[in-house]
PADO-388870 format. One line per field, with one value per residue (C-alpha): residue in three letters; z, y, x. Coordinates in nm, 2 decimals. Layout:
BEGIN
resn = [ala|...]
z = [Z|...]
y = [Y|...]
x = [X|...]
This chain:
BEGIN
resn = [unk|unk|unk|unk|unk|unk|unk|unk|unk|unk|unk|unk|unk|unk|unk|unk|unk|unk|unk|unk|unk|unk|unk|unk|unk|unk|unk|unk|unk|unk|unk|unk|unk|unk|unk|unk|unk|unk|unk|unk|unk|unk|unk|unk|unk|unk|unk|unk|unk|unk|unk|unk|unk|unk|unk|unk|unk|unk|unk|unk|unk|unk|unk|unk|unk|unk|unk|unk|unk|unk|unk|unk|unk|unk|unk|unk|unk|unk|unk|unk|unk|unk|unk|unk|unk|unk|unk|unk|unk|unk|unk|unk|unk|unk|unk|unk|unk|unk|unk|unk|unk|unk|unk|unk|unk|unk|unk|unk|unk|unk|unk|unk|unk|unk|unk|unk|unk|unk|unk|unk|unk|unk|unk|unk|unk|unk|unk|unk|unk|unk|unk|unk|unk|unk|unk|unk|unk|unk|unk|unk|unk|unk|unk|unk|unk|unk|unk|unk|unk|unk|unk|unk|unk|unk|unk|unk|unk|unk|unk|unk|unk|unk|unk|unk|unk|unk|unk|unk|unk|unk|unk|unk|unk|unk|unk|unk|unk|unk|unk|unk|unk|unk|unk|unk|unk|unk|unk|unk|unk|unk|unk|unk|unk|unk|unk|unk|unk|unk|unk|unk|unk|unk|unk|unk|unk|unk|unk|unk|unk|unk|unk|unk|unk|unk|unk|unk|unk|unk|unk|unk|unk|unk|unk|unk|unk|unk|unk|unk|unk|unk|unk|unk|unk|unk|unk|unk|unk|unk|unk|unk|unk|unk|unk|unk|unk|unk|unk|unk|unk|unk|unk|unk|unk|unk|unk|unk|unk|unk|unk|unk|unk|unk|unk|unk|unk|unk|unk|unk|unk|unk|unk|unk|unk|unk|unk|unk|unk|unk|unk|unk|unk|unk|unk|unk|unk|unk|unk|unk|unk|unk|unk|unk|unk|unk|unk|unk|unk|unk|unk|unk|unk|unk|unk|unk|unk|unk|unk|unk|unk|unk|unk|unk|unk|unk|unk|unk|unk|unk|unk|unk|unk|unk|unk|unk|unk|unk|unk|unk|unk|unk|unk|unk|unk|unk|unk|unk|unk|unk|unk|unk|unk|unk|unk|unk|unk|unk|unk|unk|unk|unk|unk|unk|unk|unk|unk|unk|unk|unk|unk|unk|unk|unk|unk|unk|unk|unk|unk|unk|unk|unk|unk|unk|unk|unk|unk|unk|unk|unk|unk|unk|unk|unk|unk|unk|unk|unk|unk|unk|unk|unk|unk|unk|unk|unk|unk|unk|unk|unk|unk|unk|unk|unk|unk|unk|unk|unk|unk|unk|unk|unk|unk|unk|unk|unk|unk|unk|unk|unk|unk|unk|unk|unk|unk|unk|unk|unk|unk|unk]
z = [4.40|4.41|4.12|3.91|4.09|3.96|3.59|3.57|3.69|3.41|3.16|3.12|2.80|2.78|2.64|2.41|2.24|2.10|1.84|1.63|1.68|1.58|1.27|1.18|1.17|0.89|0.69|0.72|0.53|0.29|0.13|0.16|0.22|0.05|0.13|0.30|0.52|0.85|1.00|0.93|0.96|0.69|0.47|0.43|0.40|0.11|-0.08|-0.02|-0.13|-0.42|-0.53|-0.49|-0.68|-0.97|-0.96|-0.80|-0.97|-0.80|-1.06|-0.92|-1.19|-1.53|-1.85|-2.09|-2.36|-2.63|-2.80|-2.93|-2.80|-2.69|-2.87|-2.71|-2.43|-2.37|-2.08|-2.13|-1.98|-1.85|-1.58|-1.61|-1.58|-1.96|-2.08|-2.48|-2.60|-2.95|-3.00|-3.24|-3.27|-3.48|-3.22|-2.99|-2.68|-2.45|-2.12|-1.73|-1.54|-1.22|-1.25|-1.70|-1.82|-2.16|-2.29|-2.63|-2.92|-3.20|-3.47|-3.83|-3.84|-4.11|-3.89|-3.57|-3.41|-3.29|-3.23|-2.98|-2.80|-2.66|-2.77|-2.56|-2.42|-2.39|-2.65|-2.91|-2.95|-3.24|-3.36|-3.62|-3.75|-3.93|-4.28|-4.26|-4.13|-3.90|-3.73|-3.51|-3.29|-3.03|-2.63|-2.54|-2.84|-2.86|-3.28|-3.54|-3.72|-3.93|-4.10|-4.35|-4.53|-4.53|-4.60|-4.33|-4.04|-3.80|-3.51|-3.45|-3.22|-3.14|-3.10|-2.76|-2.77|-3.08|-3.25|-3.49|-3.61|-3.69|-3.85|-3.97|-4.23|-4.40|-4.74|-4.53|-4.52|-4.19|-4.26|-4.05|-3.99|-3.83|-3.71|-3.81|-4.15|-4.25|-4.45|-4.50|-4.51|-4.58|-4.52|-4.75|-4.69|-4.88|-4.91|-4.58|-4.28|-4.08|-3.74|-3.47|-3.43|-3.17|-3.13|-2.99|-2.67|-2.87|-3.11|-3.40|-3.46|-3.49|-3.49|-3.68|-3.69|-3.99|-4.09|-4.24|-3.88|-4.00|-3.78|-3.91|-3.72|-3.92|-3.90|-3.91|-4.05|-4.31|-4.38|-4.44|-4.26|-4.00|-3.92|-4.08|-3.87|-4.11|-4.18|-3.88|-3.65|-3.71|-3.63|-3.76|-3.78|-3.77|-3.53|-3.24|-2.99|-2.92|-2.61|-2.59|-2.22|-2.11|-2.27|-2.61|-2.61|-2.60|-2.79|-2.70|-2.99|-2.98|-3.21|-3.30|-3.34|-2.95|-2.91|-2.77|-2.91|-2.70|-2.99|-2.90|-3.15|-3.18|-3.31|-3.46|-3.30|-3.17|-2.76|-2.58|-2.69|-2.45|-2.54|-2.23|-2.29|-2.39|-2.78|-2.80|-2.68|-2.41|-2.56|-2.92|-3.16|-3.44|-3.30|-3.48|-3.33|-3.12|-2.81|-2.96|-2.76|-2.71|-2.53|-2.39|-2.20|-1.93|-1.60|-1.53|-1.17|-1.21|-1.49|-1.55|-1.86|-1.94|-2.19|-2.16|-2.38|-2.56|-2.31|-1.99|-1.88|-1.77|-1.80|-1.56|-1.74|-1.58|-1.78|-1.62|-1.68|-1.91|-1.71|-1.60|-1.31|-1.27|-1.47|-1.34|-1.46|-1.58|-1.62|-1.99|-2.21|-2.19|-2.38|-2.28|-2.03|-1.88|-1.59|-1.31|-1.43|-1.07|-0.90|-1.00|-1.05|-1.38|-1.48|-1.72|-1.84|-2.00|-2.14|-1.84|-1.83|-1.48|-1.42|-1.20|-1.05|-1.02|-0.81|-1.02|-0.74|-0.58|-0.86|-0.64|-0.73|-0.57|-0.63|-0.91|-1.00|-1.11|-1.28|-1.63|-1.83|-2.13|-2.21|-2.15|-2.47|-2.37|-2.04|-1.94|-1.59|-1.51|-1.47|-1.05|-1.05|-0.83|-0.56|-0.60|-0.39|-0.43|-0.23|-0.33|-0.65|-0.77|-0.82|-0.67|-0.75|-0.56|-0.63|-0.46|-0.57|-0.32|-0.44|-0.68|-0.76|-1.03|-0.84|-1.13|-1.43|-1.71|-1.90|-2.20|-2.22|-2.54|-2.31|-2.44|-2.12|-1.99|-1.66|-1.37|-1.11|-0.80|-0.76|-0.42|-0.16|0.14|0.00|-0.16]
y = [-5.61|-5.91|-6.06|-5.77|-5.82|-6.19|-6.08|-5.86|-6.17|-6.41|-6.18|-6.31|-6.07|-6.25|-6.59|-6.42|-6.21|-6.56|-6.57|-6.30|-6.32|-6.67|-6.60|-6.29|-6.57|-6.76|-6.50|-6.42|-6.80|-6.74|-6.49|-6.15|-5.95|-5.94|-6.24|-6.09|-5.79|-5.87|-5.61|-5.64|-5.23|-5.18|-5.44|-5.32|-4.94|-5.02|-5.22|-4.91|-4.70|-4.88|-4.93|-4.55|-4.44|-4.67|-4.58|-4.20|-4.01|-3.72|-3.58|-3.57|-3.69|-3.86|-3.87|-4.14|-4.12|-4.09|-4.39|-4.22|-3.90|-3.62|-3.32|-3.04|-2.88|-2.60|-2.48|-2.24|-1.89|-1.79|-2.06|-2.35|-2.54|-2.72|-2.88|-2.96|-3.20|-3.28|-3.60|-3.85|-4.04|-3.78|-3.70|-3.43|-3.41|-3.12|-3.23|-3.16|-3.04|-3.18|-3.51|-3.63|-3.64|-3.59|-3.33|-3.38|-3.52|-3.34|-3.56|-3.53|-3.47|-3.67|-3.62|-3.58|-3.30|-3.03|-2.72|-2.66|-2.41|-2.21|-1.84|-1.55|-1.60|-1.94|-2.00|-2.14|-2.43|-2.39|-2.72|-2.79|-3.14|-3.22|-3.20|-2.82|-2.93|-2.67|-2.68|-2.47|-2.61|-2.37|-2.55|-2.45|-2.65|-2.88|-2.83|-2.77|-2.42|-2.36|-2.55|-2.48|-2.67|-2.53|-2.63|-2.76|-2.61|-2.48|-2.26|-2.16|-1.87|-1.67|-1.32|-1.17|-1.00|-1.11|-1.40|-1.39|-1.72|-1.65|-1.97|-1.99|-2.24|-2.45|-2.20|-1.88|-1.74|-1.63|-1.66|-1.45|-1.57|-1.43|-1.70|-1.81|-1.59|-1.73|-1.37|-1.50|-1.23|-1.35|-1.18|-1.34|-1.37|-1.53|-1.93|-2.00|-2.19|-1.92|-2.12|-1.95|-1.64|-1.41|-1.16|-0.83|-0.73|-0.45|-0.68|-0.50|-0.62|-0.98|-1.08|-1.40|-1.59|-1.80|-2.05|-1.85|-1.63|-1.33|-1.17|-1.02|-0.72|-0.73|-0.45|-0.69|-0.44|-0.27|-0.60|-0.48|-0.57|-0.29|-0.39|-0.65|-0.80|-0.97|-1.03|-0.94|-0.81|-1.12|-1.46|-1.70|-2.02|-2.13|-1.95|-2.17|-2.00|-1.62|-1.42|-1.05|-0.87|-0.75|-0.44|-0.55|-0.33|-0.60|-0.91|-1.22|-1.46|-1.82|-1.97|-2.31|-2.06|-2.11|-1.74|-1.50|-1.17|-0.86|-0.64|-0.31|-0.35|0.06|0.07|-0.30|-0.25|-0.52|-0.41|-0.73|-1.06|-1.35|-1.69|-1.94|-2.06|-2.42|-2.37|-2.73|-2.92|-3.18|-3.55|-3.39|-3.62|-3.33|-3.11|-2.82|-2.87|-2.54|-2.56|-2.45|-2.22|-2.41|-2.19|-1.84|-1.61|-1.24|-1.31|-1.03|-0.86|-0.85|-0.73|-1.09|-1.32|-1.69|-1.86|-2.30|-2.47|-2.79|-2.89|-2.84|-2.55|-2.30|-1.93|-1.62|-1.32|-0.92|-0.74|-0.39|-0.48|-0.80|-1.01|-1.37|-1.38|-1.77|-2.13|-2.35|-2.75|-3.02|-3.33|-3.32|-3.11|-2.88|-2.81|-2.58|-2.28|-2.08|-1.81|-1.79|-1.46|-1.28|-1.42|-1.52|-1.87|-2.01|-2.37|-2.58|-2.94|-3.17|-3.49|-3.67|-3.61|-3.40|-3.07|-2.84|-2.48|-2.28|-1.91|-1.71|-1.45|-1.72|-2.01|-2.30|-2.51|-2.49|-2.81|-3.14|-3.31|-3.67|-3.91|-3.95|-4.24|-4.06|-3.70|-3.45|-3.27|-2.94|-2.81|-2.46|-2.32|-2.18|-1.82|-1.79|-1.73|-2.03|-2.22|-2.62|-2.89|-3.27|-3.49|-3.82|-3.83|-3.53|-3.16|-2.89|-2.51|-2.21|-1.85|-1.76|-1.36|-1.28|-1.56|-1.49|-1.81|-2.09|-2.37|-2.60|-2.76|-3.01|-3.15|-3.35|-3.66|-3.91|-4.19|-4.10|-3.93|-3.58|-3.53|-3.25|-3.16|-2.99|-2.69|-2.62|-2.78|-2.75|-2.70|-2.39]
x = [-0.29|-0.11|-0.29|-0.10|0.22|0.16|0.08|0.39|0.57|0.45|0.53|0.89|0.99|1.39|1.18|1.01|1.26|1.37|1.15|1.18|1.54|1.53|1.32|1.59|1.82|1.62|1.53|1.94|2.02|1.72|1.95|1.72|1.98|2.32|2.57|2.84|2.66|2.70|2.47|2.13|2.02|2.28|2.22|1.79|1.95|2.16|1.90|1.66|1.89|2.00|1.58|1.56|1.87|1.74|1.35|1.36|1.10|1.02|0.72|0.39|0.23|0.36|0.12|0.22|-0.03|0.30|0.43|0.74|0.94|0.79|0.93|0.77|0.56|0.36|0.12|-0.20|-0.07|-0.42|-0.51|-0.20|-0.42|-0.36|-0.09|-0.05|0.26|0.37|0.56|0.73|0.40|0.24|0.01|-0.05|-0.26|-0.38|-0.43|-0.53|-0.21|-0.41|-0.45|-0.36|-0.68|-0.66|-0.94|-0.83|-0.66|-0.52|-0.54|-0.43|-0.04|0.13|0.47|0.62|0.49|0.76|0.57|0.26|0.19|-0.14|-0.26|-0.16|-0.55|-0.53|-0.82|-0.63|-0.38|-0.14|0.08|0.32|0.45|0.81|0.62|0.50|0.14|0.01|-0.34|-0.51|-0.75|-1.02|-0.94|-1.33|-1.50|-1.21|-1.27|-0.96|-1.06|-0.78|-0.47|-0.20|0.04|0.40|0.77|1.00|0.85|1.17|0.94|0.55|0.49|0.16|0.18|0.17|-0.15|-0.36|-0.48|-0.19|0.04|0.37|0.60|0.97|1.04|1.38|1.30|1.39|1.03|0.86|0.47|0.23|-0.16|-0.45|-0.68|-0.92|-0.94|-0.64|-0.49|-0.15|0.20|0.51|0.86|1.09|1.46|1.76|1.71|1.85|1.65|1.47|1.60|1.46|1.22|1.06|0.77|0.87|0.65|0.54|0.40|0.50|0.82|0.95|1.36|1.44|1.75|1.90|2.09|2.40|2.39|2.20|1.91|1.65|1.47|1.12|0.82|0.54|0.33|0.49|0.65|1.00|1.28|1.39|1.79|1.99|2.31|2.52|2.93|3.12|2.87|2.64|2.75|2.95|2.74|2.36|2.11|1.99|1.79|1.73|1.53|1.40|1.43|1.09|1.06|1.22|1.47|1.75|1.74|2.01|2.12|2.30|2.51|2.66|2.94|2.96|2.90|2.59|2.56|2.34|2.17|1.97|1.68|1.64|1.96|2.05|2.40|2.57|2.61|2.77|2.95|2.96|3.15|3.31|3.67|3.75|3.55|3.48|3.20|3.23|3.26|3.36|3.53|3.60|3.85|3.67|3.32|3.25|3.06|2.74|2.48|2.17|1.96|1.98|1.73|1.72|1.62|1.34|1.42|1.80|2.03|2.18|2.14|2.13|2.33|2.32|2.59|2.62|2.93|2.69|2.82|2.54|2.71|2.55|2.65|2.65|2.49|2.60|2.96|2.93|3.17|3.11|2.95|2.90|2.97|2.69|2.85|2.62|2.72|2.59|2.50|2.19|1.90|1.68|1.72|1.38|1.39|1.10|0.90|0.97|1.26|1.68|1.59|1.70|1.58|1.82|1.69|1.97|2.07|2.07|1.72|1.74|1.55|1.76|1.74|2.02|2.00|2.16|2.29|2.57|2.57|2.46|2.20|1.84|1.73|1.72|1.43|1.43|1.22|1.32|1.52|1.60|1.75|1.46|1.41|1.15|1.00|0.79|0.73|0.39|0.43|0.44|0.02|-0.06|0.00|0.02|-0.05|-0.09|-0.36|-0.41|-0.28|-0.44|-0.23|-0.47|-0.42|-0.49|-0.44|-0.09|-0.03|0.21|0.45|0.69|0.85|0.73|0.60|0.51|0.73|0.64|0.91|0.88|1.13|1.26|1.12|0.76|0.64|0.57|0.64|0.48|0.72|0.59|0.89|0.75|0.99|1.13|1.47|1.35]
């Protein structure tokens, strides 16, 4: 016993502390922390916090395969387990959601590719460059099987249940394909730019927008257009975006007009108008500029809508009673809104290049996601089928039926990258 007694003696801790405080004291005149910060906890915390604030990037995984923008995004609605994205490079790539590997590249575009997107069956891959090229390539064989040359392409959109293309161009035409045959309809219009276009869920009638701010309800079929808002009832500048609820019955417009207009498509009346004070967008030199509507969309469980504007402002409408329910601030101007399928999330992406969730019950945001250096110009959400999580680098999915929240987003960015963010967090 007295040997220990004797080690616990010889153990004389007050000499040794001198060390490391001695070599704390160096490392102090070598300059690694900021002249001037007297305490050394703070001085490491601010230099962390500085690296963070610069670098945070809170994607899971980033693909970088794009030399130029990347325009556009789309993931396969069957498994999301694909990604495709269309960039200023003229190429487009669909790629694993897990881990980047690309499965293949669609090659032959003569111009930046806008448009892609996957088949309601995720069979198909559909994309669309600047020039009016548009090629159809089958995901299982990884083969092109069809292409067609058109004017100006504007949108590209399968239709919800078929193998069927459907394409709005700068002439005013919307072209209708089935794939791979190729028999080609066309609904012809006055030569304005058909701007933006939708399939019904029915998927027997289509609504188009144009550039003169018409709509166009159009019986796919018969080929004829069904109701024509025009004048008054239509707007009063170019068509941006537009949405359908679920059962079609209700389609949403935006405008650069700075307005949203609610049209029953039995009847082709105008039902609601929606438009946030102030007119002008945020940062606008030209006094006259209106704060244009850049995206709009009907949250699914609840009877709210969507409506993003140039200025940043993020508007909750009631749809019951049409009144303002909430304006959700950016600190720029947004680009593209998307709802989770089964909950009263909305998701905005923006010039800042941040991806945030709002709950669209109080108007507080959920969360932001970071990672980008550039404005982020597209994003999806898988559609609340699978769980996510990432070990070692690598996303894994799982089947989740019971949730009811989107726990995956990939955005697509003008700094050349897509990006996967992992929506599952503990702040949610």
């Amino acid at each position: 016993y007295s040997s220990n007694e004797e080690i616990i003696e010889v153990i004389d801790l007050n000499d040794a502390e001198q060390g490391p405080d001695d070599l704390a004291d160096e490392l102090e005149d070598v300059d690694f922390e900021d002249p001037g910060n007297g305490e050394d906890n703070e001085g490491w915390e601010t230099e962390d916090e500085m690296e963070a604030e610069a670098e945070q990037d809170d994607s899971e995984l980033t693909f970088t395969k794009h030399t130029g923008s990347v325009f556009c995004v789309s993931l396969d609605p069957v498994t999301n387990s694909l990604a495709v994205t269309g960039g200023e490079d003229d190429k487009a790539y669909v790629w694993r959601v897990s881990d980047g590997e690309v499965l293949f590249e669609c090659t032959g575009h003569k111009d930046s590719v806008t448009c892609a997107v996957f088949s309601h069956d995720s069979s198909l891959v559909a994309l669309g460059d600047m020039s009016g090229l548009i090629k159809v390539w089958k995901v299982e064989s990884k083969e092109e099987i069809w292409s067609f040359e058109v004017g100006d392409l504007a949108w590209l959109e399968w239709h919800p249940c078929a193998p069927v293309l459907l394409a709005g161009t700068d002439d005013g035409n919307m072209w209708m394909w089935k794939i791979p045959a190729g028999d080609c309809k066309t609904f012809e219009s006055p030569a304005c730019q058909a701007t933006s276009g939708k399939v019904l869920p029915d998927g027997k009638r289509a609504v188009v927008g144009y550039e003169d701010g018409t709509v166009r309800l159009w019986d796919l079929k018969q080929g004829n257009a069904i109701h024509v808002i025009k004048g008054q009832d239509g707007h009063q500048g170019a068509l941006t975006c537009l949405a359908c609820n679920k059962d079609g019955s209700l389609v949403l417009t935006g405008s650069v007009d700075g307005c949203a207009k609610l049209i029953n498509t039995a009847t082709g009346k105008v039902v609601g108008v929606f438009s946030v004070e102030g007119g002008r967008a945020k940062g606008s030199k030209d006094e006259e500029e209106s704060n244009s509507v850049e995206s709009v969309g009907f949250c699914n469980i609840l009877p709210l809508i969507a409506v993003a504007y140039l200025d940043g402002t993020l508007a909750i409408y009631d749809l019951s009673t049409q009144g303002l329910r909430h304006k959700c601030q950016h600190e720029a101007g947004i680009v593209h809104l998307q709802w989770e399928q089964s909950s009263s999330v909305v998701s905005t992406c923006s010039l800042d290049g941040v991806l945030r969730l709002w709950d669209a019950r109080s108007g507080s945001m959920v969360s932001e996601f970071r990672g980008h250096t550039a404005e982020i110009l597209d994003f999806t959400l898988n559609r609340d089928i699978l769980g996510v999580c990432s070990v070692r680098n690598h996303l894994n999915f799982f089947p989740c039926p019971p949730c009811r929240e989107a726990t995956l987003a990939i955005t697509a960015s003008e700094d050349n990258q897509a990006k996967v963010f992992c929506l599952q967090r503990p702040d949610r």
